[in-house]
N, C-alpha and C positions, 0 to 999 in steps of 0.2 A: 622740753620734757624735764621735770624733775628728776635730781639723783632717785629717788624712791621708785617711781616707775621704772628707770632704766636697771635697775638691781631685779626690779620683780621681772622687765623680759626677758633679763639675762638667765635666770632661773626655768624662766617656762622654757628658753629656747635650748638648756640644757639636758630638762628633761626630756622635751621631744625629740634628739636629737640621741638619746641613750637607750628610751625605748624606740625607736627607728632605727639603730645599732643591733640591740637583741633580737626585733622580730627578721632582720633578715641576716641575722648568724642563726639564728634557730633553723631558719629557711636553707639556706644554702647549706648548712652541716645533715641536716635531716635524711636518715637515708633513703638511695634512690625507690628501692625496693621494701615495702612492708615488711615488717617481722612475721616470718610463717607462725601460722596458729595451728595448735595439735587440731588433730582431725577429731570428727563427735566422738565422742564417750557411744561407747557398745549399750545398749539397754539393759538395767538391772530392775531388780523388785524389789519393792521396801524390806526393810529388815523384819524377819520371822520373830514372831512375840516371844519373850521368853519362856523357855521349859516346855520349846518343839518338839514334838517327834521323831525320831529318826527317818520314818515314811512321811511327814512333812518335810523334816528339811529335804531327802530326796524329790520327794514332788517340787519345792522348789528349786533347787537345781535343776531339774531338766526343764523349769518353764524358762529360767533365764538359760540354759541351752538353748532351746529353741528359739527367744526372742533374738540371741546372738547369731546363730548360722549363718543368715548372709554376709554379715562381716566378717567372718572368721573365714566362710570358705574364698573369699577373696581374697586372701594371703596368699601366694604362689608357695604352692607345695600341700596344703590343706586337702587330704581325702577322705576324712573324714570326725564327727563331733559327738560325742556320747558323756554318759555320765555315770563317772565310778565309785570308788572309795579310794582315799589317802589311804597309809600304813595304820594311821591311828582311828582309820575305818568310820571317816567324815567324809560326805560326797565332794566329789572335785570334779569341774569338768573338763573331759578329756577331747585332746585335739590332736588327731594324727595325722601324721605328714610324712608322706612319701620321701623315705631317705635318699634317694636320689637326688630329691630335689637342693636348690640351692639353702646352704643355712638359710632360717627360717628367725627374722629379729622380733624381739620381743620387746612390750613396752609398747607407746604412741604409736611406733611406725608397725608394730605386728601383731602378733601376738597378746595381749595383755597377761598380767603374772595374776590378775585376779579380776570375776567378774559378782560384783556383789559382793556375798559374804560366800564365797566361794571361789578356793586356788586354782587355778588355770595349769592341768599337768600337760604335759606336750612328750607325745610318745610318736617314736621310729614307728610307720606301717604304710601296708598298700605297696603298689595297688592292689587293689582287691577286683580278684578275677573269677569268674565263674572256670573252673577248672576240668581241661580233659582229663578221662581216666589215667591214670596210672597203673603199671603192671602192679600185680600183688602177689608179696611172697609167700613160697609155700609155707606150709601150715605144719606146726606140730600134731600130737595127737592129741595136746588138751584143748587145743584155739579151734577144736571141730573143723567143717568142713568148709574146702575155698570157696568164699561168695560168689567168684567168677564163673563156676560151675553149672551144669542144669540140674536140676533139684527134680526129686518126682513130684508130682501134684496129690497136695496141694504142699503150697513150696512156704520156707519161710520167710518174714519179713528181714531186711537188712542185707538183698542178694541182690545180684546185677538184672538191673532192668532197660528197657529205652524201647523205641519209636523204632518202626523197621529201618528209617531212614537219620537215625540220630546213634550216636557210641555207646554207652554207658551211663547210666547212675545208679540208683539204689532205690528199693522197694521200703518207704519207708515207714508205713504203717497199715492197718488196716480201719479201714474209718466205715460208718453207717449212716442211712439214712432212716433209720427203723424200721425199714423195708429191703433194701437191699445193702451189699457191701462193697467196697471200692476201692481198691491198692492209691495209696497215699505217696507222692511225689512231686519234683520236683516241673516247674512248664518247660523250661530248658532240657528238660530229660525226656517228657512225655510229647511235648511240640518242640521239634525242630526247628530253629529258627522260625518259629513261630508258623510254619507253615502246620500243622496239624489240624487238623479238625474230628470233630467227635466222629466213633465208629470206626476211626483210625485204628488196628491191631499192634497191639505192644508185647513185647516178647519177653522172654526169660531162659537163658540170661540175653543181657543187651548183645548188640549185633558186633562192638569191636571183641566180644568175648566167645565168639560163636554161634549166638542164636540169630534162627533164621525162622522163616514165615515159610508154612502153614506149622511145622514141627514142635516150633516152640512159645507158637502164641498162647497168651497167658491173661490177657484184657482188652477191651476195649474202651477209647477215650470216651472219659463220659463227660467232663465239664474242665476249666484250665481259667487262669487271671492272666489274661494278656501281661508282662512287662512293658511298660514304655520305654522305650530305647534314648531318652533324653535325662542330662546335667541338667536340668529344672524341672525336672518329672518327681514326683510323689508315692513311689512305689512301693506298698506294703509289702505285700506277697510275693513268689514264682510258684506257684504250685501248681499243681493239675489233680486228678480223680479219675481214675480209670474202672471201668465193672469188671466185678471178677471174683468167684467161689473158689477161686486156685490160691487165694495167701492165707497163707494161721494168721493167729495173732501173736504171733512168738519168735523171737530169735535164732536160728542157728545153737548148736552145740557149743559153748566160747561165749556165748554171748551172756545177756543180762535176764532173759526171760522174757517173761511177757511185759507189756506197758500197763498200767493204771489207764482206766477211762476219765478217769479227773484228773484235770489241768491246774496246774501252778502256773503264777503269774512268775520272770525271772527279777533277781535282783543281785546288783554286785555283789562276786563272794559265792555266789550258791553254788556245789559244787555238781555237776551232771556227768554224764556220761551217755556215750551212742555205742551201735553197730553198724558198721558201713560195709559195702562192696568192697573196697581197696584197703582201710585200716580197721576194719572189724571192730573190735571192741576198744575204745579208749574213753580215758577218762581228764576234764578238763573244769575250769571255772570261769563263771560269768565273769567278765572284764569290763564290760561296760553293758548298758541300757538305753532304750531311747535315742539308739545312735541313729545318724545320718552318715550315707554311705554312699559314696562312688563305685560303681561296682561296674567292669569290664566285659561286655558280651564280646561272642564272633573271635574267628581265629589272629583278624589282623589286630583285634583292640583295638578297633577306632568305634566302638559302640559303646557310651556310657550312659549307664543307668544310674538314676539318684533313687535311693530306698532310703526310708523315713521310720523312726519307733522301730528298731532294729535289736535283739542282740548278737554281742561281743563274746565270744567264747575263746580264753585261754589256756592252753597255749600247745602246737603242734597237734592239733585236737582231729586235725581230719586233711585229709588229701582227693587231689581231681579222681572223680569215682563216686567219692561218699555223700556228693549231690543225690539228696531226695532222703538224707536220714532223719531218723526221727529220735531229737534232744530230748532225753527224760532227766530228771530228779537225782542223784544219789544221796542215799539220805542212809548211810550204818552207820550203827554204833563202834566200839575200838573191838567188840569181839565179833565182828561183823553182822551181825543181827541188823534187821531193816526197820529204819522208822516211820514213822505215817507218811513222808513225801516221798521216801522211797520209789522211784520208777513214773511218778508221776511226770505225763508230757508238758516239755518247756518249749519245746522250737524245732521248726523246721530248719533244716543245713541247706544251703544253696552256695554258698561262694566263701572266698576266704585269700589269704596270700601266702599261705605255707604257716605262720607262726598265728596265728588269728584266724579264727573260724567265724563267719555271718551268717545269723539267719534268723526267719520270720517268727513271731512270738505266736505259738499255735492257735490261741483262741480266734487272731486273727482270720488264720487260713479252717479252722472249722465252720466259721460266722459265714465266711466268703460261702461255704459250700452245701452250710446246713448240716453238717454229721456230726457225728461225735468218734473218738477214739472208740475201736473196742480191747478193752482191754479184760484182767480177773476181773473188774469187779462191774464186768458191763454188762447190759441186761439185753444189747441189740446183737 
């Protein structure tokens, strides 16, 4: 063999011998275990064209809310997803989490701080419980008369109602069919544990308040939206409709008057106000829209109900009682004078957790039942 050959094997056998060194130092150092990979990205929506709307950009918030909710409520502590305003009054979606619960991480492993072109707010709440009555304090002379009371007939709306065999709620409006009329409330109020059936007699006041059957029957059940009792259920409504010539359409002394027969759609910000059984007249603001909601039946609270297209009403806006009230409008001016929304219905109350008030956006529960409010300016 030539010098020349033996030069060129000596070269081939040094580089196979270098790369046969690197691929198994590559090999052997390599770690045992894969690098974890963040988990999928949450679903967002393309970005809004320039020079949106304000009721666009909210409509889109609440679509990438809704495209997000199963992952969001998979966070331990997560009860519920809605969409509100930031301070500088751009929607943001909001994620509430039961402060009980363990901190709650944000970022890849939790929470994200943004989905889209939309901040990610994370607020203390929940659970949210459908609420026994509460005693209610006595009354001055200007807050009219206690709603726990029996009322002569025909009686007003915002007083203590129930099921001969359920506690309390609240008579929350007076609705029609363009033929007859029917005391507006809550199915939790009107069916007992869902046990109710139409013809069933309902009383005034409800029965933890003293009313009893035959004396102070006031209605009977005329139609009700089942809740489903399930964390993957779709629950608009809790309402019911009872028949019955014994409600005004009017409030108590203390209270706000009569309701408007036309409905407003809610939106963060808007500021409303109720009459209830237990907190009479108060006054609060839409906190969120469009929420998704855990909401607790039954004394032991082992019964969760998911409701969907929800609003959010802030803050100490109502207590256990004021189940079946009817959310209207407030709409004055600074020398109190009322403007065109004034009084107009927003939401049925059903549930809440002391600082947070929930409930059904009315067009829903009048569609469910075919009536309309009657309100001044109703012709039924």
């Amino acid at each position: 063999m030539t010098p020349r050959r033996n030069l060129v094997l000596a070269i081939t056998i040094a580089v196979i011998t270098c790369v046969g060194v690197g691929i198994h130092w590559t090999l052997t150092s390599w770690p045992t275990r894969p690098p974890t990979l963040p988990p999928p990205r949450l679903p967002t929506r393309p970005p809004l064209p320039p020079g949106a709307s304000a009721q666009e950009m909210l409509a889109a918030a609440m679509q990438v809310q809704s495209d997000s909710e199963a992952t969001l409520f998979a966070v331990p502590g997560v009860v519920g997803v809605g969409v509100g305003f930031t301070d500088a009054g751009t929607p943001t979606i909001k994620v509430f989490v039961d402060p009980s619960a363990s901190p709650v991480p944000r970022g890849l492993q939790g929470i994200p701080e943004a989905l889209g072109l939309f901040p990610v707010t994370v607020e203390p709440a929940g659970p949210f419980r459908v609420l026994p009555p509460e005693p209610v304090a006595p009354a001055s002379a200007n807050e009219g008369p206690v709603p726990t009371g029996r009322f002569d007939r025909p009686v007003p709306m915002g007083v203590s109602t129930g099921h001969t065999r359920s506690t309390a709620g609240t008579i929350g409006a007076v609705v029609t069919d363009g033929e007859r009329r029917y005391a507006l409330s809550n199915w939790h109020v009107f069916v007992p544990g869902g046990e109710g059936q139409p013809g069933d007699v309902l009383l005034q006041p409800g029965p933890v308040d003293g009313g009893s059957d035959p004396g102070d029957a006031i209605a009977t059940l005329a139609a009700f939206e089942p809740v489903v009792l399930s964390p993957f259920a779709s629950n608009r409504i809790d309402a019911a409709i009872a028949r019955t010539d014994d409600v005004l359409p009017e409030t108590p002394v203390g209270g706000y008057g009569s309701p408007r027969s036309a409905t407003m759609a809610a939106k963060p910000g808007l500021q409303v106000q109720k009459y209830g059984r237990t907190t009479r007249l108060t006054v609060g603001e839409v906190e969120a829209v469009n929420a998704s909601i855990n909401v607790t039946y039954g004394s032991a609270g082992s019964q969760v109900a998911r409701f969907t297209g929800q609003i959010m009403v802030c803050c100490n806006f109502s207590k256990g009682g004021d189940s079946g009230s009817l959310i209207v409008a407030r709409d004055l001016d600074r020398d109190g004078n009322a403007g065109p929304d004034d009084r107009k219905p927003v939401a049925l109350l059903f549930a809440g957790d002391g600082r947070l008030t929930i409930a059904n956006p009315i067009d829903l529960v009048l569609d469910r039942f075919d009536v309309m409010i009657v309100g001044e300016d109703a012709d039924g």
